[in-house]
LOMIMI-561058 format. One record per residue (C-alpha): x, y, z. Coordinates in Angstrom, 2 decimals, always signed. Each point is the difference from the previous one (the first is absolute). Layout:
// LOMIMI-561058
<<X Y Z>>
...
// end
This chain:
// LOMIMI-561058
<<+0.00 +0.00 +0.00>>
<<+1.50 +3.55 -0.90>>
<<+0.14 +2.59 +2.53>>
<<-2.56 +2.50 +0.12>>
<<+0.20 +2.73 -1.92>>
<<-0.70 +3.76 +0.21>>
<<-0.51 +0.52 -3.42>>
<<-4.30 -0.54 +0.12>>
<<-0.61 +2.92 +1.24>>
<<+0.77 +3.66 -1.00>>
<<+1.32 +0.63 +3.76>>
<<+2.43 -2.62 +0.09>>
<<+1.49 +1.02 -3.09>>
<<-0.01 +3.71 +1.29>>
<<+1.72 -1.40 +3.61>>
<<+2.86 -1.57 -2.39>>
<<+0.55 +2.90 -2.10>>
<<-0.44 +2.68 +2.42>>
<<+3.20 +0.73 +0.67>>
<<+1.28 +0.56 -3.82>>
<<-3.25 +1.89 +0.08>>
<<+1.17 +2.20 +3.01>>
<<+3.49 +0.37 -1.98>>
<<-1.58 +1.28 -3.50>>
<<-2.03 +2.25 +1.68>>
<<+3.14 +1.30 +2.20>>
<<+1.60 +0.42 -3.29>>
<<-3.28 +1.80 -1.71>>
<<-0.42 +2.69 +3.05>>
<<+4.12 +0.74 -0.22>>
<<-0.24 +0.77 -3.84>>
<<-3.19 +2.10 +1.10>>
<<+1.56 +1.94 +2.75>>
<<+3.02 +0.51 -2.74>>
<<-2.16 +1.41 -2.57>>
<<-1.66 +2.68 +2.13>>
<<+2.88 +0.70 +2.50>>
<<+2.61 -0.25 -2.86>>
<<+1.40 +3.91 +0.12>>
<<+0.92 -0.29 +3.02>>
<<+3.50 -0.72 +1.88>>
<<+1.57 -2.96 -0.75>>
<<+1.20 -1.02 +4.11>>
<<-3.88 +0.05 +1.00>>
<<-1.35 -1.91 -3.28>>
<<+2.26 -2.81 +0.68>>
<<-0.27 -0.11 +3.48>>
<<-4.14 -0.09 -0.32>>
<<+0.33 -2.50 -3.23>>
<<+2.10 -1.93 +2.39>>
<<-2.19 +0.18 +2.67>>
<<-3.23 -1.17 -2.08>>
<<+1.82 -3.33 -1.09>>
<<+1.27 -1.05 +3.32>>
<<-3.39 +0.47 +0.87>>
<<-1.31 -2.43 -2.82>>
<<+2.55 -2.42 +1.10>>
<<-1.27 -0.02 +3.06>>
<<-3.21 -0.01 -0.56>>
<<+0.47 -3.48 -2.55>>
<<+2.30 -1.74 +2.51>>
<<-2.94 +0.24 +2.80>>
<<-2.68 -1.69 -2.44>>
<<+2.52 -2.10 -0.56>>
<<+0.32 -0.60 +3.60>>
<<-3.30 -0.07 +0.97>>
<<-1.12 -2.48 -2.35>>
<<+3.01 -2.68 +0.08>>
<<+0.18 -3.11 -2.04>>
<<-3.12 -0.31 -1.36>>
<<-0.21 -2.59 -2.94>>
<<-0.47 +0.76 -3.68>>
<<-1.45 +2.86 -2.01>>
<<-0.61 +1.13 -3.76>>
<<-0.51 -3.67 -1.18>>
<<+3.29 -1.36 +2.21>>
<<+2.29 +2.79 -2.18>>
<<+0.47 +0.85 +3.98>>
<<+1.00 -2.09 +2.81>>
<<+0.13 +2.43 +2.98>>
<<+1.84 -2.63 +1.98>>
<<+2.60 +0.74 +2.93>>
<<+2.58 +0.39 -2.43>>
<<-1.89 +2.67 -2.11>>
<<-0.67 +1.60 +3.31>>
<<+3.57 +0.14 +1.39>>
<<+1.09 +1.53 -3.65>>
<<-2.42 +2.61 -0.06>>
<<+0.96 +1.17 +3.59>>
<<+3.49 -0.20 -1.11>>
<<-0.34 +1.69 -3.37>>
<<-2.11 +3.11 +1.52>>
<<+2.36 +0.63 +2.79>>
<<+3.28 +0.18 -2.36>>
<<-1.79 +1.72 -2.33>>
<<-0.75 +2.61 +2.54>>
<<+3.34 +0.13 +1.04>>
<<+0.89 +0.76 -3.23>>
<<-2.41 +3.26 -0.26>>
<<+2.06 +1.38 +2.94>>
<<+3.22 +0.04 -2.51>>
<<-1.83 +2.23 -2.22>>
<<+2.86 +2.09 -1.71>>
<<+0.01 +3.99 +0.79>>
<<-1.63 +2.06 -2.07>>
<<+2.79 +0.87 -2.18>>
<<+0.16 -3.55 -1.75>>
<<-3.80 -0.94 +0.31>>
<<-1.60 +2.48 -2.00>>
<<-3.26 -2.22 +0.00>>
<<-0.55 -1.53 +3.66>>
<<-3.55 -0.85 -0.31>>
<<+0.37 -1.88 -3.35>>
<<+3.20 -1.52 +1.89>>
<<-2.36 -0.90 +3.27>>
<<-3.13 -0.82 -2.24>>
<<+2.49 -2.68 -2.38>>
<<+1.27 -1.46 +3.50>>
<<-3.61 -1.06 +0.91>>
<<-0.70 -1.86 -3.96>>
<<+3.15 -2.08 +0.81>>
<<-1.22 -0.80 +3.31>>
<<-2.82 -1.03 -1.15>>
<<+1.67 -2.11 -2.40>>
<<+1.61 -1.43 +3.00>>
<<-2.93 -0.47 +1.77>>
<<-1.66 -2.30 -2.82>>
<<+3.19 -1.64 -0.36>>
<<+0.02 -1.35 +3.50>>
<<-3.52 -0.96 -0.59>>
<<+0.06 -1.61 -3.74>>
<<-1.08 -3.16 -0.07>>
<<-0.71 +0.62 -4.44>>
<<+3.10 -0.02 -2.51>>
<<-2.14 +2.75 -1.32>>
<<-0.71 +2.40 +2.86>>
<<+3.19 -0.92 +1.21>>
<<+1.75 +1.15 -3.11>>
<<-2.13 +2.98 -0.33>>
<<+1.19 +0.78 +3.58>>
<<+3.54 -0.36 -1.03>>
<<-0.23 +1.93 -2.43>>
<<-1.87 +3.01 +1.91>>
<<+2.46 +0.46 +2.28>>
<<+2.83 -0.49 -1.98>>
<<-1.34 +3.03 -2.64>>
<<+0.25 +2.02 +2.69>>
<<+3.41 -1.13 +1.57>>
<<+1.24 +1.21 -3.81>>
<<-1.41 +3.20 +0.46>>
<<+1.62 +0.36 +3.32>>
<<+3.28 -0.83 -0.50>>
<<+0.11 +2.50 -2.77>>
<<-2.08 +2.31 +1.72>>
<<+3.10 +2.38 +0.66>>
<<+0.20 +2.53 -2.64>>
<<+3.03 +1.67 +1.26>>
<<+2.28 -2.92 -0.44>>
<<+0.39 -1.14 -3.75>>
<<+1.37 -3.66 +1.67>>
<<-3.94 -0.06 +1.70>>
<<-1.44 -0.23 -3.66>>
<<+2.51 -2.47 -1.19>>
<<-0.41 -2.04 +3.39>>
<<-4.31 -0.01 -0.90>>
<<+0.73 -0.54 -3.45>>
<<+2.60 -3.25 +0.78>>
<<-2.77 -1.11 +2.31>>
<<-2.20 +0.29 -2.08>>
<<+1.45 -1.74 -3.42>>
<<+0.97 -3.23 +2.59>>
<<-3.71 +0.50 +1.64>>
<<-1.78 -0.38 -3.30>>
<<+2.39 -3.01 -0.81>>
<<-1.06 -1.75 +2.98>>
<<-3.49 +0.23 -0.61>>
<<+0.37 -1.12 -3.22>>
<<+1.55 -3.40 +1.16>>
<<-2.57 -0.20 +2.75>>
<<-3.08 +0.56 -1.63>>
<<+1.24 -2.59 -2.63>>
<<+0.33 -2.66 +2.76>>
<<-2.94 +1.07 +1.77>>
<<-1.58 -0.72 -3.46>>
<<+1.66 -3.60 -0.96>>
<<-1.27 -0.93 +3.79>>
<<-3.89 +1.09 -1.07>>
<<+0.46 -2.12 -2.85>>
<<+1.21 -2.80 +2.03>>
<<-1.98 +0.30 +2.52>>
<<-3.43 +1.40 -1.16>>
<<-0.10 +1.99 +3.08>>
<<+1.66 +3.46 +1.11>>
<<-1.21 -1.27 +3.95>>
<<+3.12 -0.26 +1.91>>
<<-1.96 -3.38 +2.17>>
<<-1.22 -1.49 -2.93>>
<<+3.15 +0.38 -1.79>>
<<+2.17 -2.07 +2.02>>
<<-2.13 -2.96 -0.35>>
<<-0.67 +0.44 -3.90>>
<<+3.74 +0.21 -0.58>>
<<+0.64 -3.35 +2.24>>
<<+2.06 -2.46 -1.60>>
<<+0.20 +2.15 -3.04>>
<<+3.58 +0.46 -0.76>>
<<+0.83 +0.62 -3.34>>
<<+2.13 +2.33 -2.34>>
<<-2.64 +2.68 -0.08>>
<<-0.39 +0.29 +3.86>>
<<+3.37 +0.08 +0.47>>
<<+0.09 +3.08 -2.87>>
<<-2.63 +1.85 +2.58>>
<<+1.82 -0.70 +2.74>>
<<+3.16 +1.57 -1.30>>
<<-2.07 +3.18 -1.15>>
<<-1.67 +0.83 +3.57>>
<<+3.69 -0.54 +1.23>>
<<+1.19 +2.28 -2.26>>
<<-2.20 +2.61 +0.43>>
<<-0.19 -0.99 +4.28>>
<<+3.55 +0.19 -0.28>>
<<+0.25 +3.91 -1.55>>
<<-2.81 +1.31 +2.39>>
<<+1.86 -0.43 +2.52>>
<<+3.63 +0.27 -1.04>>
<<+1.58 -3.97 -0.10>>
<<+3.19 -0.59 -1.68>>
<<-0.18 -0.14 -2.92>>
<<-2.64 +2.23 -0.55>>
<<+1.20 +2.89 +2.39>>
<<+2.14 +2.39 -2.11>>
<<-3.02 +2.87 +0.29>>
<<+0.10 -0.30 +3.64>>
<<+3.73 +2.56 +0.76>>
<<-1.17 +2.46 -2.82>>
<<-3.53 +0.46 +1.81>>
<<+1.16 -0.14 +3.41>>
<<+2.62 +2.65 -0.94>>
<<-2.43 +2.35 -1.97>>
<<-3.42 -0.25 +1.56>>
<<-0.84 +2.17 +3.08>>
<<+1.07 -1.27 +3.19>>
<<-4.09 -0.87 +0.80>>
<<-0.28 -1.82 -3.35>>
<<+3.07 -1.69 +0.89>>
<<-1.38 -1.39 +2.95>>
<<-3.14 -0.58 -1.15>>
<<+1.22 -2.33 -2.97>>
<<+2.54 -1.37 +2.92>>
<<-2.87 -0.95 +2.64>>
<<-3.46 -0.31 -0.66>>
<<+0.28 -0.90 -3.33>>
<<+2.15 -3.20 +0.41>>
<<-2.20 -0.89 +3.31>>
<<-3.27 +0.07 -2.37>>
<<+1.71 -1.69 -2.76>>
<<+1.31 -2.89 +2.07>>
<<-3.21 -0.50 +1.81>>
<<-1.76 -0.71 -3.86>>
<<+2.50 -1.57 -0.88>>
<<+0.21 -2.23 +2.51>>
<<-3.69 -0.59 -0.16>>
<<+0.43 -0.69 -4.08>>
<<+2.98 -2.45 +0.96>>
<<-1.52 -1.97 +2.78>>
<<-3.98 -0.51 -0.43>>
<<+0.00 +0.70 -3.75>>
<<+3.14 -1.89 -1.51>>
<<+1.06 -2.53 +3.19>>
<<-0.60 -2.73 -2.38>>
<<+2.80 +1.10 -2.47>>
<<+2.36 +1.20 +3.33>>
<<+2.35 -2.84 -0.76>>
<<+2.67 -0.42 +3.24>>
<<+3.44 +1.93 +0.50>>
<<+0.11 -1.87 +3.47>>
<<+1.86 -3.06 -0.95>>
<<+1.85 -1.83 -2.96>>
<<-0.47 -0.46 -2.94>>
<<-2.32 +2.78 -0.26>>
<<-3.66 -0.27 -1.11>>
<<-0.97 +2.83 -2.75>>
<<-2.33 +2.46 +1.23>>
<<+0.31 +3.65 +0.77>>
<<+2.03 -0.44 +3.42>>
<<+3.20 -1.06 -1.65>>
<<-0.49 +3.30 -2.48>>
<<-0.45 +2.20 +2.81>>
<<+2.70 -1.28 +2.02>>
<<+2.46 +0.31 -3.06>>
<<-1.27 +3.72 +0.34>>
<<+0.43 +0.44 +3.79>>
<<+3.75 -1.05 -0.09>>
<<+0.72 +2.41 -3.02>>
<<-1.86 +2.94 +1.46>>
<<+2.17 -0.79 +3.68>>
<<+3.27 -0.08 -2.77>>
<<-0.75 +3.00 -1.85>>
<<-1.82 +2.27 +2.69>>
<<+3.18 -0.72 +2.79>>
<<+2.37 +0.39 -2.18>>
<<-0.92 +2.75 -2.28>>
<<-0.66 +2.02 +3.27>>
<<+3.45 -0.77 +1.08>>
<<+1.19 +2.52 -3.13>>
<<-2.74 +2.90 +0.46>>
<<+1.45 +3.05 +1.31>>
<<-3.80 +1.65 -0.57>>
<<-2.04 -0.46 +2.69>>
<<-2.97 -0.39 -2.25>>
<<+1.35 -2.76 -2.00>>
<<+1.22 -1.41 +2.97>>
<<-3.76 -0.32 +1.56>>
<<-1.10 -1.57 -3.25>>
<<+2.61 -2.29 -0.49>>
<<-0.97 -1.28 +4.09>>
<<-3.53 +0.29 -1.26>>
<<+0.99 -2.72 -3.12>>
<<+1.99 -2.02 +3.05>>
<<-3.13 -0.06 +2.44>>
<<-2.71 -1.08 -3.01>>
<<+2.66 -2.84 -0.32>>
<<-1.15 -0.97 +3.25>>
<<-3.75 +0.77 -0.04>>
<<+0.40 -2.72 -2.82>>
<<+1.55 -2.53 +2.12>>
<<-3.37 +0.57 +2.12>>
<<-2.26 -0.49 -2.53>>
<<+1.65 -3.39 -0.75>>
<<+0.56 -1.26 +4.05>>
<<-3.90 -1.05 +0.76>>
<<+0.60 +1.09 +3.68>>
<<-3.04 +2.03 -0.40>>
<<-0.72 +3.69 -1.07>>
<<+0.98 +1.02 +3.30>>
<<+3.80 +0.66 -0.53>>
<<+0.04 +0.79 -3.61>>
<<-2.86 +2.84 +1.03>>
<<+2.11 +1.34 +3.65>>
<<+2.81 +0.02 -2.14>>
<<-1.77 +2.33 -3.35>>
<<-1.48 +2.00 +2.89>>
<<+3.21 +0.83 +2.03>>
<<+2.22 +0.31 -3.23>>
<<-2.52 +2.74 -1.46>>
<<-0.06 +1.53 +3.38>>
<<+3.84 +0.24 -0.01>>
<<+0.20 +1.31 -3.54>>
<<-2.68 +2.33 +0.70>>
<<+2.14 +1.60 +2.83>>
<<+3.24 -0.29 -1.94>>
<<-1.37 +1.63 -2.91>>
<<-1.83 +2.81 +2.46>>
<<+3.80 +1.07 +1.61>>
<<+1.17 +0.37 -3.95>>
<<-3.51 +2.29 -0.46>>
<<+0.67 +1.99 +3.22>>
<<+3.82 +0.87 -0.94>>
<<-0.72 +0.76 -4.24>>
<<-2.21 +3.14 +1.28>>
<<+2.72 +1.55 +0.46>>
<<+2.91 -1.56 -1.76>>
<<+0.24 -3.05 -2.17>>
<<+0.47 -3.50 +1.21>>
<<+0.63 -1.75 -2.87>>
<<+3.85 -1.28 +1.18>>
<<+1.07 -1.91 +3.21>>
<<+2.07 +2.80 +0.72>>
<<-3.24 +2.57 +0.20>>
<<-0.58 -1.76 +3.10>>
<<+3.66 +0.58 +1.88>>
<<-0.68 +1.68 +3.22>>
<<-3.67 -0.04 +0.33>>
<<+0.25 -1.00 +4.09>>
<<+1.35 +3.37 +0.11>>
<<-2.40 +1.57 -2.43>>
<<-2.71 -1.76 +1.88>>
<<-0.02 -2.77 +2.33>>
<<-3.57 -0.66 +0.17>>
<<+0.34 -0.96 -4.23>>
<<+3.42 -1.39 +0.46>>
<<-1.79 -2.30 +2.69>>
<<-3.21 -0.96 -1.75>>
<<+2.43 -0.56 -3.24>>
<<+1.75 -2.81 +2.21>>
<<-3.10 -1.87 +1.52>>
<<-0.99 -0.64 -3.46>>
<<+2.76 -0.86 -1.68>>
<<+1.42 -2.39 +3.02>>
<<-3.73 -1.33 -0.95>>
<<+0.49 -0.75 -3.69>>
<<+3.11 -1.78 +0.86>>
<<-1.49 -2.03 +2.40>>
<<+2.05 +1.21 +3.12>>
<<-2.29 -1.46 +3.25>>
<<-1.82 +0.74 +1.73>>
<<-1.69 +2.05 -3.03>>
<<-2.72 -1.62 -1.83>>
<<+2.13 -0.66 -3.08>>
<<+1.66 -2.28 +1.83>>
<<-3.03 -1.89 +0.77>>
<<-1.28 +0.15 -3.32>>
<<+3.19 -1.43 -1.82>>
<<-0.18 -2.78 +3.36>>
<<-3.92 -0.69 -0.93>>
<<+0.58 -0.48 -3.33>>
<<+3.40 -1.92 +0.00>>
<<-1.27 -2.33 +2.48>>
<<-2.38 -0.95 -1.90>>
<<+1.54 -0.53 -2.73>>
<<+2.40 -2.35 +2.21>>
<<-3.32 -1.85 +0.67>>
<<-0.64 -1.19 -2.79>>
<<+2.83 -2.67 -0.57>>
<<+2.65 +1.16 +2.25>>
<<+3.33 +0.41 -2.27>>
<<-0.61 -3.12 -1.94>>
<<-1.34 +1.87 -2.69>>
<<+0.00 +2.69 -2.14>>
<<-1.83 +2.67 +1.81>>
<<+2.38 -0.85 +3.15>>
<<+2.47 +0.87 -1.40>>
<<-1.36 +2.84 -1.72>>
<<-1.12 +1.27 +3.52>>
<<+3.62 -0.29 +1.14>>
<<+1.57 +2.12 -2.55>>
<<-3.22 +2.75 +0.77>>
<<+1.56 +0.08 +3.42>>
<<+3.69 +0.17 -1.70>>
<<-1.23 +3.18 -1.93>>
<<-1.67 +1.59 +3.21>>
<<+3.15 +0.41 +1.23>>
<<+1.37 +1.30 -3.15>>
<<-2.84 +2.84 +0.16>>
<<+0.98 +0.55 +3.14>>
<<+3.41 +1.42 -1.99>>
<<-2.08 +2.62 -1.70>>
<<-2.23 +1.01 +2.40>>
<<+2.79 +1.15 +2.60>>
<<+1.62 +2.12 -2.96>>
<<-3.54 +2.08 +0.24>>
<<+0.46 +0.14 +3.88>>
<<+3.83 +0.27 -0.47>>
<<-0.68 +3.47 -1.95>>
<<-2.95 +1.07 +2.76>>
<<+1.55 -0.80 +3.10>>
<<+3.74 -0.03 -0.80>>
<<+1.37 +2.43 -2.99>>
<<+0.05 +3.39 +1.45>>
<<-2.50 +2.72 -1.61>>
<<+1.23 +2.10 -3.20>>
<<+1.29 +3.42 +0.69>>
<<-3.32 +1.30 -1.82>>
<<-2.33 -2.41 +1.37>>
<<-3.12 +1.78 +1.93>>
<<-2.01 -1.13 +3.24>>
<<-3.30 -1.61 -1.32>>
<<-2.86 +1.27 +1.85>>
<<-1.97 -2.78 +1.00>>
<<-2.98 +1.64 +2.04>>
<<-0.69 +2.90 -2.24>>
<<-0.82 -0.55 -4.18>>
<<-1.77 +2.70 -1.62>>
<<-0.04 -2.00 -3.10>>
<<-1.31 -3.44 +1.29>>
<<-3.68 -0.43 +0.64>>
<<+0.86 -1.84 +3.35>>
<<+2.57 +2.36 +2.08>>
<<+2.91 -2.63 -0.79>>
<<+0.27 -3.09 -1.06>>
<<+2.17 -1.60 +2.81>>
<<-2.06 +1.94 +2.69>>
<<-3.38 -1.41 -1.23>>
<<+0.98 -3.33 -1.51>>
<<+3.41 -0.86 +0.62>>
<<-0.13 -0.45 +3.79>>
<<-3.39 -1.95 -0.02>>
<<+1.60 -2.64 -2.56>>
<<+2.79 -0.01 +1.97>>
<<-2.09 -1.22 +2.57>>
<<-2.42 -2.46 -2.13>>
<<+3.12 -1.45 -1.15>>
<<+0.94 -1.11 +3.33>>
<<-3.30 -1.26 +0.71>>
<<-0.32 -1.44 -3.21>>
<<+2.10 -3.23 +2.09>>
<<-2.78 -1.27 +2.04>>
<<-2.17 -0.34 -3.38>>
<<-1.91 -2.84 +0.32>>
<<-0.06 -0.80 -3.13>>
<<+3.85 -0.77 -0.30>>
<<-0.97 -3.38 +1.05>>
<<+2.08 -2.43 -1.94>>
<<-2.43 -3.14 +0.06>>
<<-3.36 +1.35 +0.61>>
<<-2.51 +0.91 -2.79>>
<<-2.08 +2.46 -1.41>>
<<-3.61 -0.87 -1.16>>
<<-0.03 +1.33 -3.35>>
<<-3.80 +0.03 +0.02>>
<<-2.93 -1.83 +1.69>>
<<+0.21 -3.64 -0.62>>
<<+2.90 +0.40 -2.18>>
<<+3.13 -0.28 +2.15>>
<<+3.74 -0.04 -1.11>>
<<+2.45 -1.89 +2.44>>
<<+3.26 -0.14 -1.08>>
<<+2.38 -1.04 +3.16>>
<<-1.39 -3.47 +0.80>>
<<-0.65 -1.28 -2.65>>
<<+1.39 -0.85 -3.95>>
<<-3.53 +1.23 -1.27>>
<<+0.46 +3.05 +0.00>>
<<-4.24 +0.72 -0.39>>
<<-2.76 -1.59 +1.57>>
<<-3.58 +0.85 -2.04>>
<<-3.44 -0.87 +1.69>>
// end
C-alpha cells in the first residue's frame, strides 16, 4: 500500500508548496518596493531589499517547520520526507546568510534584482530537496542554476565577473544537455519519470543503453557540482563572482544538489548501483562515482596546494570536499552523515567566503597576501576567519571534523579495508591532512605575516554601505557559535537512519540492502 498522499486536495498541495510560494512572493514585493523606492539612496534600498528576503526565508523555513515530513504531493513529483525537510532548513538559512554579504553599494548597482534572483535559486533549492520527478527535478535544477549565472556575473565593475557568469554559464548549459539526455534514455527505459516506480522498472535491466543514461546524469551530476573531471568552471567563478554568489554556489547549492541526487541514486536507480565495496567490482553507478571521489580528493588537494589566490584556493577545497560528499553518497550509512557533513561544509564556506566580503569593501582580497595582518586590522574577523577555516579542515572539536569522521566511518563500514571503498576512505583521510597544508597558509597570512605598511583597521561594528551594520558583527560571531554547536548534531550519527518518507525507509548501516520498500 502507498503512503498517503497530500496531493487530493487543493490544501495539501498548498501546505507542500507554501514555502516556494512564501519565497516568490518575497521576491515579487522586493522588485515592488524597488520600482517605487528606486531614486532613492542606494545604503537604505539594499538594506530594506535585504531585509524583505530574510524575511521570506523565514517565513518558508517555519511552514516548513510547522508542517514536517508529510508524505507526497503534486502526483508524488514531491516527497516532503525528513530529508526534504532537513534541506530546506539548511538551504534557507545559508541562503540568508548569504543576503548579509550583500556587496556595498558601489559594486551592486541593482540590490533588489540581486536579493529578488537569490530567492528564484532558493526556490530552486527548495524543489530540489523535495523532487521526487526527473522532470520537476530538472526544472528545479535548472531554476536555480539560471540564476546562480546571473549572479556570478552580476558584478559589472569587474570585467573577470562577466567572464566568470559567462564560463559558468557555457559549462552550465553543457551539463544540462548531458542530463536531460539521460534523464530522457531513462523515460524511455523506464516508461516512468517517478523516482519509486523507476527503480523497480529498471530492475534487472542492464544493458548498453542504461549504462549510456547512467553516464549522462553523471556527467551532468558531476559539472553541477564541480567533480573532477568536470570542474574546470569552478576557480574562474569562484574568483569572479561576488563574494555572496560565491558562497551561495559553494553552500546551498551543493547541499540541494546532493540531497536530489542522492534521492535519484538511491530510490530511483539502486537497481543499477552496482558495488565499489569489494572485488571484482559489480557495474553500477557506485564504482563511477567512486572513480570521481578519488579524482576530485587528487585534483582539489593538490591544485589548492599551488593557489596563491584565496579565491581559487576556496574553490579548489570546494572541488576537494564534493570529492567527499561523493564518497557519502556511495557509503549506505544513511543520509545522516553525507547531510551533517553538506550542512557544516556550506556553513564553513559561507563564513569563509563572508571574511573575504567584509575585507573587499574596502580593499581587494583576491591574493593570500590581502589577508597578512588582519588580527591587527581586526581581531574579531581575524578570529571568525580561523573558526571556519580550522572547520573546513576538519581540526576537532569543530564540526568539520565530525563530518569528515561521519562520513569516513561509514564508509569504513561497509567492508572494512578489504575493498575498494576502504581504501578509498583511507587515502580521503591521507588528503585531509594534506588540506590541512593549505588551510594554515590562509591562517599563516591572518594570524602570522605582519600587516602591510598601507593596510587600514577594518571597522567591524560600523558599515554605512552594508544593509546589516557589519558582516562579522551580525553574522560572523553567531556562526562562530553554530559552528561549535553544530558537534552535538544529532544527526552525525554514523549508523542510525533517516526515514526518507512514511513507509518508505532507507537503512544503510546494518544492512547490504541498502532500501527497504513497504
Amino acid at each position: 500500500m502507498l503512503p498517503a498522499t497530500l496531493s487530493d486536495s487543493y490544501s495539501g498541495l498548498a501546505r507542500a508548496l507554501a514555502p516556494e510560494a512564501v519565497l516568490v512572493i518575497g521576491a515579487l514585493l522586493v522588485l515592488g518596493f524597488d520600482l517605487f523606492a528606486g531614486k532613492r539612496q542606494s545604503g537604505p534600498r539594499a538594506a530594506v531589499s535585504a531585509l524583505i528576503g530574510i524575511a521570506a526565508l523565514a517565513g518558508a523555513a517555519w511552514l516548513t517547520a510547522c508542517a514536517g515530513p508529510s508524505g507526497f504531493a503534486l502526483q508524488r513529483a514531491l516527497d516532503i520526507d525528513k530529508l526534504a525537510v532537513g534541506a530546506r532548513l539548511g538551504a534557507y538559512a545559508l541562503s540568508a546568510f548569504t543576503l548579509l554579504l550583500l556587496p556595498g553599494s558601489s559594486r551592486l548597482r541593482h540590490p533588489a534584482e540581486y536579493v529578488a534572483i537569490i530567492l528564484f535559486a532558493t526556490v530552486g533549492f527548495s524543489l530540489m530537496a523535495a523532487a521526487n520527478n526527473l522532470l520537476l527535478g530538472f526544472l528545479a535544477i535548472e531554476l536555480a542554476s539560471l540564476s546562480l549565472y546571473i549572479l556570478v556575473g552580476f558584478d559589472k565593475t569587474r570585467p573577470d565577473s562577466a567572464e566568470a557568469g559567462l564560463k559558468y554559464f557555457l559549462f552550465g548549459g553543457t551539463s544540462a544537455a548531458f542530463m536531460l539526455f539521460g534523464f530522457s534514455l531513462l523515460y524511455g527505459l523506464a516508461g516512468t519519470i517517478d523516482l519509486t516506480s523507476l527503480g523497480f522498472m529498471l530492475r534487472d535491466s542492464f544493458s548498453p543503453v542504461v549504462l549510456v543514461a547512467l553516464v549522462m546524469v553523471l556527467v551532468g551530476f558531476g559539472f553541477k557540482v564541480a567533480a573532477v573531471p568536470f570542474h574546470l568552471w569552478a576557480p574562474d567563478a569562484y574568483q569572479g563572482a561576488p563574494s555572496s554568489a560565491a558562497a551561495l554556489v559553494a553552500s546551498a547549492s551543493k547541499l540541494a544538489g546532493f540531497a536530489f541526487f542522492l534521492r535519484l541514486l538511491w530510490p530511483g536507480l539502486h537497481s543499477l548501483a552496482g558495488d565499489a565495496a569489494a572485488l571484482p567490482l559489480a557495474a553500477g553507478w557506485m564504482p563511477v562515482v567512486a572513480v570521481l571521489s578519488l579524482g576530485s580528493l587528487f585534483v582539489g588537494n593538490l591544485g589548492a596546494l599551488a593557489q596563491t589566490n584565496v579565491r581559487r584556493l576556496l574553490a579548489y577545497s570546494a572541488i576537494a570536499h564534493a570529492g567527499v560528499m561523493l564518497l557519502g553518497i556511495i557509503a549506505r550509512g544513511g543520509v545522516g552523515p553525507l547531510f551533517y557533513y553538506a550542512a557544516t561544509y556550506g556553513l564553513a564556506t559561507v563564513g569563509a567566503f563572508g571574511v573575504v566580503s567584509v575585507i573587499e569593501r574596502d580593499a581587494p582580497c583576491q591574493k593570500l597576501t590581502d589577508l597578512a595582518g588582519l588580527w591587527k586590522r581586526s581581531p574579531l574577523l581575524a578570529l571568525t576567519l580561523f573558526v571556519f577555516v580550522l572547520s573546513l579542515a576538519g581540526v576537532p572539536p569543530l564540526a568539520g571534523f565530525f563530518g569528515k569522521f561521519a562520513v569516513f566511518a561509514a564508509v569504513l563500514k561497509l567492508n572494512g579495508l578489504g575493498g575498494p571503498a576502504g581504501w578509498l576512505a583511507i587515502l580521503a583521510i591521507a588528503f585531509s591532512a594534506v588540506a590541512l597544508y593549505y588551510y594554515l597558509a590562509i591562517l599563516k597570512q591572518a594570524l602570522v605575516a605582519g600587516p602591510a605598511k598601507d593596510a587600514k583597521r577594518i571597522p567591524v561594528r560600523r558599515c554605512p554601505r552594508s544593509p546589516w551594520c557589519s558582516a562579522p558583527r551580525c553574522f560572523g560571531p553567531r556562526c562562530v557559535s553554530l559552528d561549535s554547536l553544530a558537534i552535538v548534531e544529532p544527526w552525525i550519527s554514523t549508523g542510525g537512519d533517516i526515514s526518507i518518507s512514511e513507509g518508505r525507509t532507507l537503512r544503510f548501516a546494518q544492512s547490504r540492502k541498502p532500501f527497504a520498500f513497504s
